[in-house]
Structure formats: structure tokens, C-alpha cells
C-alpha positions as CSV (number, residue, x, y, z in Angstrom):
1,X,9.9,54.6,-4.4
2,X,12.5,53.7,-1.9
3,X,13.3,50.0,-0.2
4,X,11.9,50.8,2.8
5,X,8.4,51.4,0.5
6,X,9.2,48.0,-1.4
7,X,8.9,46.1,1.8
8,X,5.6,46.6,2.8
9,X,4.0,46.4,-0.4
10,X,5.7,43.2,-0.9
11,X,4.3,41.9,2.1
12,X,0.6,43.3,1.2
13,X,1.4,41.1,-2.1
14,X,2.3,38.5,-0.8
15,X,0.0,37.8,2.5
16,X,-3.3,37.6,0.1
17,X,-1.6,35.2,-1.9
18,X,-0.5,33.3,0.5
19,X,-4.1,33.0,2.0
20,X,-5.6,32.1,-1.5
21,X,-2.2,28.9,-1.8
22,X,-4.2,25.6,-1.8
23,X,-1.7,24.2,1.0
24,X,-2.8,26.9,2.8
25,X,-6.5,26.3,2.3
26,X,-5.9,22.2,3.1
27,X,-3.4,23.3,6.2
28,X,-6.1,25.2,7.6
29,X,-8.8,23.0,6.8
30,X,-6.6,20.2,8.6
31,X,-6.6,22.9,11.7
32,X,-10.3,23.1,11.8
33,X,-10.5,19.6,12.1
34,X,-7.9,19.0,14.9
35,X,-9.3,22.0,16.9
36,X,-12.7,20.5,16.7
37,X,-11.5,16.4,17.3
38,X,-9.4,18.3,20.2
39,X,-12.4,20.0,21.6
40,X,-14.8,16.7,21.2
41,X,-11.8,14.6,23.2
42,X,-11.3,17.4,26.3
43,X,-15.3,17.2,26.0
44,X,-15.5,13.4,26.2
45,X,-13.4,13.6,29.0
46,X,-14.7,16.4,31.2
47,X,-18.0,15.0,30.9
48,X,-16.5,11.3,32.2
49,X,-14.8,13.3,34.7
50,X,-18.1,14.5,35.5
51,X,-19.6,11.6,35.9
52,X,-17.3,9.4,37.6
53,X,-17.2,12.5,40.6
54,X,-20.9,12.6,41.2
55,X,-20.8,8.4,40.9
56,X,-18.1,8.5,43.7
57,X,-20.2,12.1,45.5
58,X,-23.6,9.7,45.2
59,X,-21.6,6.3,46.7
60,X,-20.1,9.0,49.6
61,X,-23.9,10.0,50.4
62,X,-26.0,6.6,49.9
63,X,-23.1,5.3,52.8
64,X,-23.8,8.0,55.1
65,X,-27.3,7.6,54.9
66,X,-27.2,4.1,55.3
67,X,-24.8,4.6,58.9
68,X,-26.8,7.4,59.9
69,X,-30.3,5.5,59.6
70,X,-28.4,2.4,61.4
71,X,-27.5,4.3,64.3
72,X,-30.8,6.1,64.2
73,X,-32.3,2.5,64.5
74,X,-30.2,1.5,67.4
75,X,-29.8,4.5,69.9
76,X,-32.7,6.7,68.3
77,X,-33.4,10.2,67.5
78,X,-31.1,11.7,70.1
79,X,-28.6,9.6,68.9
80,X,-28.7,10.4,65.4
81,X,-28.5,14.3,66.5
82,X,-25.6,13.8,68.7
83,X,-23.9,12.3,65.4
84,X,-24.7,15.2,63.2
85,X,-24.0,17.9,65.8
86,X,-20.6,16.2,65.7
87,X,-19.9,15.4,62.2
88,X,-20.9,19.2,61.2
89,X,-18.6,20.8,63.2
90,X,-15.7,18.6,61.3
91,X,-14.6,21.0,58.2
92,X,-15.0,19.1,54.8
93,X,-17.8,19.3,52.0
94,X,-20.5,17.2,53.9
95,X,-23.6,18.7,54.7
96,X,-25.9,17.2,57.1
97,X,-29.5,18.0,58.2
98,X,-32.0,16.6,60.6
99,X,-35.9,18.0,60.7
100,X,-38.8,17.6,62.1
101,X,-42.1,16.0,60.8
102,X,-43.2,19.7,60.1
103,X,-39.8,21.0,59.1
104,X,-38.3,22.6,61.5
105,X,-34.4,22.4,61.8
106,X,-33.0,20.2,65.2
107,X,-29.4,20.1,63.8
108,X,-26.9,20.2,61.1
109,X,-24.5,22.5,59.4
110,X,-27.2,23.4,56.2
111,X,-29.1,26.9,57.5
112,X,-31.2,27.8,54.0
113,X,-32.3,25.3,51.2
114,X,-34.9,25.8,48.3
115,X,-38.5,25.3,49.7
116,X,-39.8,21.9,49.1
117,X,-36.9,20.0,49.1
118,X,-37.6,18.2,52.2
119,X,-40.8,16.9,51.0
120,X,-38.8,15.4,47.9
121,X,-37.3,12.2,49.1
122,X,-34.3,11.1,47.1
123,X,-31.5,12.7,45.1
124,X,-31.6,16.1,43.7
125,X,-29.2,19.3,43.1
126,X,-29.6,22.7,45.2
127,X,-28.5,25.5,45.8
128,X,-27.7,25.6,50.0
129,X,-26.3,28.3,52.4
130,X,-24.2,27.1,55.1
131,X,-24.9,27.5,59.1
132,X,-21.8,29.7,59.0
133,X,-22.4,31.7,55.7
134,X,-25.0,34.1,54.8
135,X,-27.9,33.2,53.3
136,X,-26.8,35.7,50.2
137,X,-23.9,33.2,49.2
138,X,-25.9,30.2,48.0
139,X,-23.9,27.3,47.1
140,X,-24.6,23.9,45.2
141,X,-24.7,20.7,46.5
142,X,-25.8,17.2,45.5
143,X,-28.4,16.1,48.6
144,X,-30.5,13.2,49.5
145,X,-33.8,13.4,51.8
146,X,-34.6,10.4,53.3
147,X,-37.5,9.7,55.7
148,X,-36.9,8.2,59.3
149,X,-39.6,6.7,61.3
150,X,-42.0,8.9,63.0
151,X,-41.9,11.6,60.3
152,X,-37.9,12.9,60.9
153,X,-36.3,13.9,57.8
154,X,-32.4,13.6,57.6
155,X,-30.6,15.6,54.6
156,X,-27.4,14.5,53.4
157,X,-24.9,15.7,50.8
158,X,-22.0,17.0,49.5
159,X,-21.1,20.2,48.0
160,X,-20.1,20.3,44.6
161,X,-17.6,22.9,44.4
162,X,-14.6,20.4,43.8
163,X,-16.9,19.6,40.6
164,X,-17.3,23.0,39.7
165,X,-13.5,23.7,40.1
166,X,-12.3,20.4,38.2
167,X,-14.6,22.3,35.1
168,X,-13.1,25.4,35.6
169,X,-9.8,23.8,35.3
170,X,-10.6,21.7,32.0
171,X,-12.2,24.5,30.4
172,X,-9.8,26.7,30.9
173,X,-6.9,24.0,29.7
174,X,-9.1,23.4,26.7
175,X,-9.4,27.2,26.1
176,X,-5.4,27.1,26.0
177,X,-5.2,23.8,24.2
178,X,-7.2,25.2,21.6
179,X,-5.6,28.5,21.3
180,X,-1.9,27.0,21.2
181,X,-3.7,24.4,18.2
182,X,-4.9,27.2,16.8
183,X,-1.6,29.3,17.1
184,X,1.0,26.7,15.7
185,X,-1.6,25.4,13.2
186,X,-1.5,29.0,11.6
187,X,2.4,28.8,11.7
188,X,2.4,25.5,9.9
189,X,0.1,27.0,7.2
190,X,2.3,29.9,7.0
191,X,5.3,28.1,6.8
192,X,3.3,25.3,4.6
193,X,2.4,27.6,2.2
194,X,5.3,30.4,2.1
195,X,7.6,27.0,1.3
196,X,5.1,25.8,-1.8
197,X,4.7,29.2,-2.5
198,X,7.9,30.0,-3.3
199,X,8.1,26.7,-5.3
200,X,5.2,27.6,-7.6
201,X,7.0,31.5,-8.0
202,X,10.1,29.9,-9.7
203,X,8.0,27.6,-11.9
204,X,6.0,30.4,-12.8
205,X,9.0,32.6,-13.0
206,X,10.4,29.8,-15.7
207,X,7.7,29.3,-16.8
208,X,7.2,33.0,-18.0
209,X,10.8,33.4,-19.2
210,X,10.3,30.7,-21.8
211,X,7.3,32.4,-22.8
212,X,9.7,35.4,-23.4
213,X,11.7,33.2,-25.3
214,X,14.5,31.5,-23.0
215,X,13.9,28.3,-24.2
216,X,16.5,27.1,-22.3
217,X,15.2,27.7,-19.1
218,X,14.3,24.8,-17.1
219,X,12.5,24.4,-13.4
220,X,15.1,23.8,-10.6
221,X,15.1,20.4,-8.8
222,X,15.5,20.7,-4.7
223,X,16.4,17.1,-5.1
224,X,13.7,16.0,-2.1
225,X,11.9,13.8,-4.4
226,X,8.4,15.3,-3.5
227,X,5.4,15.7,-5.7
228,X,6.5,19.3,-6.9
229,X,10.3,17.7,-7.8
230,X,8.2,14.9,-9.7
231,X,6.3,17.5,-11.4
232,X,9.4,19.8,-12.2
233,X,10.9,16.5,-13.8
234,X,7.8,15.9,-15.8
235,X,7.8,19.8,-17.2
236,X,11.5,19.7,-17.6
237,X,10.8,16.5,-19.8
238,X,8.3,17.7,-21.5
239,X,10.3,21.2,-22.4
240,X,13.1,19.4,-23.4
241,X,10.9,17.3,-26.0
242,X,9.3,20.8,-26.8
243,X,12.6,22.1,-27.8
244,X,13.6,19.2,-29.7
245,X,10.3,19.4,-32.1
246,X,10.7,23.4,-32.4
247,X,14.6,23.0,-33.5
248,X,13.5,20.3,-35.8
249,X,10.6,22.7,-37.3
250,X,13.1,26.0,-37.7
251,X,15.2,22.9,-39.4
252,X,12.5,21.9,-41.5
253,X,11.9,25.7,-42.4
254,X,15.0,26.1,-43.1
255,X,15.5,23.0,-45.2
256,X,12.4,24.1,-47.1
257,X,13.5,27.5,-47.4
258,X,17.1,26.4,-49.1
259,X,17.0,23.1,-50.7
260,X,13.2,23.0,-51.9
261,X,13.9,26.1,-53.9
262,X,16.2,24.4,-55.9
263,X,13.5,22.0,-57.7
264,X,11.0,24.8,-57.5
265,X,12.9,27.1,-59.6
266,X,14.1,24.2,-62.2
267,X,10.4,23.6,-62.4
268,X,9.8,27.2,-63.1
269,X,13.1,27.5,-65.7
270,X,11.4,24.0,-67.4
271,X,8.2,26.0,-67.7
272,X,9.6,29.2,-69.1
273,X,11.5,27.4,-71.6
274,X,8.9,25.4,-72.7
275,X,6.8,28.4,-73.3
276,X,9.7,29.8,-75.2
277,X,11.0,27.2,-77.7
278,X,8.2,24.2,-77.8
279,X,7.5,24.1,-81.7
280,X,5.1,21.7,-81.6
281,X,2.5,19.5,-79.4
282,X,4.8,16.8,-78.8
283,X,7.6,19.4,-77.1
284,X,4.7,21.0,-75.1
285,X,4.1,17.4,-74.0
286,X,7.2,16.8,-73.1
287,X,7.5,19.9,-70.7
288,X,4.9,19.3,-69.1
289,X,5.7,15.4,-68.4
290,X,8.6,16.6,-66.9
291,X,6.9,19.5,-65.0
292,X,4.4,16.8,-63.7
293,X,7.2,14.4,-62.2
294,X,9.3,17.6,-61.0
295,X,5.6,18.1,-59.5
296,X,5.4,14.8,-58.4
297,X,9.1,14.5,-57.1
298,X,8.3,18.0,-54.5
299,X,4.8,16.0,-53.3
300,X,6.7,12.6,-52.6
301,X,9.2,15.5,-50.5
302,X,6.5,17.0,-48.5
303,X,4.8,13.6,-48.2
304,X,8.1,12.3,-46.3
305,X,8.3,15.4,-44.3
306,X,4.9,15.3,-42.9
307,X,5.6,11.5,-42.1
308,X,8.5,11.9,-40.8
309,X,7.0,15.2,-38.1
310,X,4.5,12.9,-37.1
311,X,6.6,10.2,-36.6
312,X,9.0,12.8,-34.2
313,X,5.8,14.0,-32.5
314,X,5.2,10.3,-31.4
315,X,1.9,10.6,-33.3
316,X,1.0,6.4,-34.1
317,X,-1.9,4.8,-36.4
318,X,-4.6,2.7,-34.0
319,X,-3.6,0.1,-36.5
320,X,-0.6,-1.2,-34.6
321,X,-0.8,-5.3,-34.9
322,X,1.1,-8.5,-34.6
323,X,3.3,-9.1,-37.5
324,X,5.5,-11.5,-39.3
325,X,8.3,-9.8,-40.1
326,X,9.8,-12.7,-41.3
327,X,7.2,-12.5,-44.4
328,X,8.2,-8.3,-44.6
329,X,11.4,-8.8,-45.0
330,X,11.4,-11.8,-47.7
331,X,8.6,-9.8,-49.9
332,X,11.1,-6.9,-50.1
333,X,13.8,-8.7,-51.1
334,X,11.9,-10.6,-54.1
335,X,10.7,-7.3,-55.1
336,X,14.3,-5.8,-55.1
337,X,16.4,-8.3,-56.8
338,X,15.4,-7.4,-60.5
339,X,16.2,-3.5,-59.1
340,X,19.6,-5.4,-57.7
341,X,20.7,-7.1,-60.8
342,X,19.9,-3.9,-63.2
343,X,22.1,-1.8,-60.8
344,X,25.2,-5.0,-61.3
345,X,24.8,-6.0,-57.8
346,X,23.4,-9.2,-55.8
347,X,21.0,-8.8,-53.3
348,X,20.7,-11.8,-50.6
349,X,18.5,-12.4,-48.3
350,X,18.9,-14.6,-44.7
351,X,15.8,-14.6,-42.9
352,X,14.4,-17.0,-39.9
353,X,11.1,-17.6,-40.0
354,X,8.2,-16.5,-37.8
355,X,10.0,-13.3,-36.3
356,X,7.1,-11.4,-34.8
357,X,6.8,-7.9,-33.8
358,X,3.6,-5.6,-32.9
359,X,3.8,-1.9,-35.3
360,X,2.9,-0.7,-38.2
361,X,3.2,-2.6,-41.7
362,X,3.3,0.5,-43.8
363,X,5.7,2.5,-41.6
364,X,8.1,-0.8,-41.0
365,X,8.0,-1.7,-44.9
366,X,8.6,1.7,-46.0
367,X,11.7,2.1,-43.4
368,X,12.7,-1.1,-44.8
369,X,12.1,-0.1,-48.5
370,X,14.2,2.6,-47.6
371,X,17.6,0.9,-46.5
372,X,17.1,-1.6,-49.0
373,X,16.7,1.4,-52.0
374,X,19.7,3.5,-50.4
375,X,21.8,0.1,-50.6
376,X,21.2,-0.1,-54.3
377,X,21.7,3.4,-55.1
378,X,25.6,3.7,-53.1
379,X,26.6,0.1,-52.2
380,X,28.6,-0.7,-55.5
381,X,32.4,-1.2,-54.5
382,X,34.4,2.0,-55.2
383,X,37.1,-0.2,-57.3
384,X,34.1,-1.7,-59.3
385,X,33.5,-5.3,-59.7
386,X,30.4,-7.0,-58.6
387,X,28.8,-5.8,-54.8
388,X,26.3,-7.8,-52.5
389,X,23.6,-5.9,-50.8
390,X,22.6,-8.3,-47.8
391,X,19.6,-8.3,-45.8
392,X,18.8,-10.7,-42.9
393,X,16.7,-10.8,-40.4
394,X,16.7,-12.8,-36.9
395,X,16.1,-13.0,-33.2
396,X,18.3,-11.8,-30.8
397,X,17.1,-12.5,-27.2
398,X,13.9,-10.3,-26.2
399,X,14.6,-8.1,-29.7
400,X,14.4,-8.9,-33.2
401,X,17.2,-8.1,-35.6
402,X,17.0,-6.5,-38.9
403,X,20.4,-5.7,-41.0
404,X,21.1,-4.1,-44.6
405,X,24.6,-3.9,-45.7
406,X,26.4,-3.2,-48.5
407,X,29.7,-3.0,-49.8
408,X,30.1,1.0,-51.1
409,X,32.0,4.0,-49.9
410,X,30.2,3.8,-46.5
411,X,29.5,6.4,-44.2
412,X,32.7,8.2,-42.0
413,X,32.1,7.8,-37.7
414,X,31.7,11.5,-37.9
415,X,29.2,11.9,-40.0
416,X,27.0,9.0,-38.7
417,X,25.2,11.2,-36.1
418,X,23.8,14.0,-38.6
419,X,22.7,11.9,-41.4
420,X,19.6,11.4,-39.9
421,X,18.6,15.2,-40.2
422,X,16.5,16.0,-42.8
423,X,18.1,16.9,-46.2
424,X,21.4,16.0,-45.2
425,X,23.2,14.2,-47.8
426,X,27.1,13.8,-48.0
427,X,29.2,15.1,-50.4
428,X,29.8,11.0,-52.3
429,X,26.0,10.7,-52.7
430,X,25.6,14.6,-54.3
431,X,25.5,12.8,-57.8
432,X,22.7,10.6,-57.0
433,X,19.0,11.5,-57.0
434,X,17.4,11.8,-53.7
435,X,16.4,14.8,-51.1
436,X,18.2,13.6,-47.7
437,X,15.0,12.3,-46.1
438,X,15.0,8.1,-46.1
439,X,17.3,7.9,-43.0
440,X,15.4,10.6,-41.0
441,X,12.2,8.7,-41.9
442,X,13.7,5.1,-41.1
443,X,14.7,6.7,-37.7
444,X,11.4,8.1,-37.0
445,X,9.6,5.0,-37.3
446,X,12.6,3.3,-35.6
447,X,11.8,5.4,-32.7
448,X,8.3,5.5,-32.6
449,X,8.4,1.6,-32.8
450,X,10.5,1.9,-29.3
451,X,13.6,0.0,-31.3
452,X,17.3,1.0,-31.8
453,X,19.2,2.6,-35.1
454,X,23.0,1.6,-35.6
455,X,24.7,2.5,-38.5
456,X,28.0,0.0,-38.5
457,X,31.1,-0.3,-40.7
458,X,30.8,-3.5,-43.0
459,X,34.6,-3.2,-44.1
460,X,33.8,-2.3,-46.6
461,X,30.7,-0.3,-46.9
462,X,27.7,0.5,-44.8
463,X,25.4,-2.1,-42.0
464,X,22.9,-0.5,-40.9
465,X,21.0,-2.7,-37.9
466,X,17.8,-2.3,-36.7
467,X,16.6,-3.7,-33.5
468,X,12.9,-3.9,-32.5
469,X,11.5,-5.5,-29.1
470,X,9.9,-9.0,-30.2
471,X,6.6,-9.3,-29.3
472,X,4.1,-6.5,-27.8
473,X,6.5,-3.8,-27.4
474,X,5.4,-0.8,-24.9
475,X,2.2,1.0,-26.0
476,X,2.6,4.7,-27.0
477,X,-0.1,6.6,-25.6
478,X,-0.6,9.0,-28.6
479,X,-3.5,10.1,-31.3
480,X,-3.8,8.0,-34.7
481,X,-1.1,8.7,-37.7
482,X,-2.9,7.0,-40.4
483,X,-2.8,9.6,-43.6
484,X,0.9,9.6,-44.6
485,X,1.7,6.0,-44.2
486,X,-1.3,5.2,-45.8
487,X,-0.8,7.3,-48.5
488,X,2.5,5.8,-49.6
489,X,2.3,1.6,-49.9
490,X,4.6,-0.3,-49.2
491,X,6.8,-2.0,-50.9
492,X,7.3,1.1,-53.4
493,X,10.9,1.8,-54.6
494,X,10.0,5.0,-56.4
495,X,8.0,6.3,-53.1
496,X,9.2,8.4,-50.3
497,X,12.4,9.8,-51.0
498,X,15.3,8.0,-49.7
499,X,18.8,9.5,-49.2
């Protein structure tokens, strides 16, 4: 097929679907209107126009009469036919007639009217033939009959072909009006359409090329600020947040894939050689104790990663209150400080009192449980000697303030950023038990809680600051996460994992 073929059948293409494009639709539906508001206006006013010529043609005629029957009274019959005689001759669009008591014409410029009319007195509309015109060429003409004394009928009126012309002339500037409406209101919808037309082609174009898998591809932004640059904003937002949760399931997928198989095959191996070399009932209970908490170890692992996809998805329990974090933060650190003195370290605590925020107990505690655990586990000094773990909580203008530090090895300004990704654990903490998930989960509910993460250097060590709006923060308009936070309490130090 050549270009010159291309052509025309793009134009077959496009043209019906330009005509099916809801702008064009509402553009021509706006058309409609106008035309038929433009045709009720230009008949509103050639039907005034109407009206105000035969008022003026009717106040022309009831004058006449009244002069002519005036001079009739004073100078009499003759008199009156003198003046019509004389006034007939004069060119114009008065017509005059004088009869007899029987009909019969004595003067005047009117030479053929319907029959009857003279026996009608008062106003009515006729077709009339002129004195100097042929009976063949009837014209019309507004007329009234009125009776003089002694049975003489006088006819005056006025011809109505300035009326007729003044409707010729609106109809025919309404037929124009209406067809220039109609012609630029077809070029708007053209040009309407054609314009949102090709905006919807390149969202649809994008649109499809993600579905081929460029899921990079994003809708371009004209930059007017109109509905469809709103709209491209919104599906560029929500594309971008589409990307984020498919990189972070190929990342789970691929977490799974390599450091779940790990526990899986030692829970195999522990199996195998349990089979192999248990002697007696006691050794077959022992492998299987320790099958049941590699079991258990791979559930709490799942458990955190459903929590923690959820919590990414923006997916939040209906059970989102007022609380006193205050009394949180206090019950954790009781339950820690036996954990804190086994590990050789001292765990204090500096809370105000009556903090409130509105979340989720479970998800805040277990965040909190979290830090607190991970602080225990790698906040010992590096030289030895005793460590504090410290955990305070207070205001701090609209946003409430929740700290853990510790004095350990820390965590190096590079590596801050990625230690929230799931199953990421640094080369110091490869010793200690753990799957890489706490901080992902602590920033996850962080997040979903509309607050801020900072990890900070506590020369030494690690201080990692939460901050959470005080009071009602903004609601987020998504379904119920109930299961996973429910299914883990809170405060649990053996729960989710967390490092």
C-alpha cells in the first residue's frame, strides 16, 4: 500500500471516531442549543417587529379616518371626494376608497377588493388591486371601513408590503445566521474534538505500551493545567506507585527465591539426618523440636512479609484510634529491661506524659518492639564495657517524637537508604539471628501512619527517630488490614523478625 493509500484510510479512521468523541457529542449538542435559542431570539424579534409596524400602520389609518370624517362633517360629500381624488394621485402605500350606500365606487385609488368587505365595518386584512394595476396582481393591505352619514362608505388603509419585505429580510438574515452557527459550530466540534482526540490517542498509546511492558512509560503533560493534564498527573501517580509495588514484589520473589531457601534446605538437612542417626525417641524428639521452630522461624518470615506488603499497599485496619503513646512506649521498656540486663546493657527510658496520636496499637507497638529488639541485639559498644539503649518519647510542635538509640557499630550514611529493603542485612549483623525484615516493617507502618523515618548517628552507634503527626493525622482512604497485625501481639520480642 503506498502513502498516498495511507492517507485516505486514515482519514476514513479517523472521521467516525471523531464523530463518536464525547466533546464532539457535548460540542454539537451545545450547537443545537444556540441554533435553536438563536432562532427563538430572531423570532421574538421579527414578531415585535411585526407588531410594532401594524401598531404604527393601525395609528396611520385610525388618523386618516378621523381627518377624513372631519372634513366630511364640515364641507360634505363633495368635499371628502375632492380630498381623496387628491390624496390618491400622491404615490405612497395609502389606499383610499369612497362608495356609495349600494357600493358603487365614486373615488379612490383601490379598483378590486374581496366581496363583502365594505359591509364589514372595522379593521381587517385583504387582498386589493390598485386603480393602476391589473386586477391579476392582488396585493395586501391592512383596511378599515367606516360608515359616513347617509349610507357612504369610506375605505382606508395601507399596504403591507414594507411588512412583508422587513420578513423577507429577517428570515433571510436568520437563514444566514443560522447557517454561519451551524457552520463554525461544526468547526469548533472539529477542532474540539480532533484536540481531545489526540490527547486520549497518546494516553491510550501509553497506556498500551505499558501493557506491552514499558513500564516506564508515562502520559505527557501539555502543562495547561486542564482536566486531561489533572488526569495525566493522577495516572502518572498512580503508575509510579504501580511500579514501586511491582519492583518491591519481583524483590520479594527474589528475596524468597534466595535467602528463604537457605532455612528451607537446613530444615530439610535437619530432617534427613534425623531419619538417619536418631537412636532413640528422645533424638527423634529433638529433631523434630528443632524442625518445628525452623518451621516456626519461616511462618514468623512470611508473617512479616505479608505485613509488611500490606503496609506498602497502604492497606490500614478500621481500628485506627486515639492513643496514648506515652503509655506504649513505657510498657515496652518495662518489658525490655530484664532482655537489656541479660544482654549487659541498660535500657532507659524518658517519656512525657499524655503524648497522643490516632493509628494502630499493634502495628505502632510492633514497630516499636522492633527498634527496641534490634537495639539489644547490635547496640553493645565495639570495645566492650557496659552500653545504654535509650528510648524517649516527646512532643515536638504539631508531631510527636519517638527515639531508640544505642551505642554499637552503627549503620554507615551509605548504607542508611537500603536497609529498609527486605532481607537486607549488613555484613556486622551476619552473625546475629534475624532475616532483614524489622526495618522494612517499622518503615511500612511509619509510612502508612503518615509519619517520618530518620536513621541518625548517635556518636557512637545508631538513633533512629520516629516522627508521627500528634493528634488525628490525615485519613487514608484504603480497605481494612486487620489479619497480620492481629496475628502477631504486641509487645512480643520473639515475634516478627527484626533485623
Amino acid at each position: 500500500m503506498t502513502a498516498a493509500d495511507a492517507i485516505p484510510r486514515k482519514r476514513q479512521k479517523f472521521l467516525p471516531t471523531l464523530f463518536r468523541t464525547t466533546a464532539f457529542k457535548l460540542t454539537a449538542a451545545y450547537l443545537v442549543i444556540f441554533a435553536l435559542f438563536a432562532a427563538f431570539v430572531l423570532g421574538y424579534v421579527a414578531w415585535n417587529a411585526k407588531r410594532l409596524l401594524d401598531d404604527q400602520i393601525r395609528s396611520t389609518i385610525d388618523a386618516e379616518i378621523q381627518g377624513l370624517a372631519e372634513q366630511q362633517r364640515q364641507g360634505g360629500i363633495r368635499r371628502l371626494v375632492n380630498i381623496i381624488e387628491r390624496r390618491s394621485r400622491a404615490p405612497g402605500a395609502s389606499l383610499y376608497l369612497v362608495t356609495t350606500p349600494v357600493g358603487e365606487r365614486i373615488a379612490g385609488n383601490v379598483e378590486a377588493i374581496p366581496p363583502g368587505t365594505l359591509d364589514r365595518t372595522g379593521e381587517s386584512e385583504i387582498e386589493y388591486a390598485r386603480s393602476s394595476e391589473t386586477v391579476d396582481k392582488p396585493s395586501h393591505a391592512l383596511v378599515r371601513v367606516y360608515l359616513l352619514p347617509a349610507g357612504f362608505r369610506l375605505l382606508v388603509g395601507r399596504d403591507l408590503e414594507e411588512r412583508e419585505r422587513l420578513g423577507i429580510v429577517i428570515r433571510r438574515a436568520a437563514g444566514w445566521s443560522l447557517a454561519l452557527v451551524f457552520v463554525l459550530g461544526c468547526f469548533a466540534s472539529w477542532f474540539v474534538a480532533r484536540r481531545v482526540l489526540k490527547r486520549i490517542d497518546g494516553m491510550s498509546e501509553t497506556a498500551h505500551g505499558i501493557m506491552e511492558g514499558d513500564l516506564e512509560g508515562r502520559i505527557a503533560i501539555t502543562g495547561t493545567g486542564d482536566e486531561l493534564d489533572r488526569l495525566a498527573l493522577n495516572l502518572n501517580a498512580m503508575l509510579d506507585r504501580i511500579g514501586e509495588l511491582m519492583a518491591g514484589m519481583q524483590q520479594v520473589t527474589d528475596n524468597i527465591a534466595h535467602d528463604l531457601k537457605t532455612p528451607l534446605t537446613r530444615l530439610r538437612n535437619r530432617a534427613e539426618e534425623a531419619l538417619r542417626t536418631a537412636r532413640s525417641p528422645d533424638e527423634l524428639r529433638a529433631a523434630l523440636d528443632g524442625a518445628i521452630e525452623e518451621a516456626d522461624n519461616l511462618i514468623r518470615v512470611f508473617n512479616a512479609l505479608l505485613m509488611i506488603a500490606r503496609l506498602e499497599a497502604g492497606r490500614v485496619s478500621d481500628n485506627m484510634s486515639e492513643l496514648d503513646i506515652s503509655e506504649i512506649v513505657s510498657g515496652l521498656a518495662e518489658l525490655y529491661e530484664p532482655l537489656a540486663e541479660e544482654a549487659g546493657l541498660s535500657l532507659t527510658c524518658e517519656v512525657a506524659p499524655s503524648l497522643k496520636i490516632r493509628g494502630n496499637r499493634e502495628l505502632i507497638g510492633q514497630a516499636l518492639n522492633n527498634l527496641i529488639d534490634n537495639a539489644l541485639k547490635y547496640g553493645a559498644p565495639e570495645q566492650g564495657g557496659a552500653g545504654t539503649v535509650a528510648v524517649s518519647a516527646r512532643q515536638a510542635g504539631d508531631q510527636v517524637e519517638l527515639s531508640v538509640a544505642d551505642h554499637g557499630p552503627g549503620i554507615p550514611e551509605a548504607d542508611r537508604g537500603r536497609v529498609f529493603d527486605r532481607f537486607v542485612r549488613l555484613d556486622t549483623s551476619r552473625s546475629k539471628p534475624g532475616f532483614g525484615l524489622g526495618l522494612s516493617l517499622v518503615a511500612g507502618v511509619v509510612r502508612l501512619h503518615g509519619g517520618v523515618l530518620r536513621l541518625e548517628d548517635n556518636a557512637p552507634g545508631l538513633r533512629v527517630v520516629i516522627l508521627l503527626p500528634a493528634g488525628s493525622p490525615k485519613p487514608v482512604d484504603t480497605p481494612a488490614l486487620a489479619e497480620s497485625a492481629a496475628s502477631t501481639p504486641t509487645p512480643n520480642p520473639a515475634g516478627v523478625p527484626t533485623h
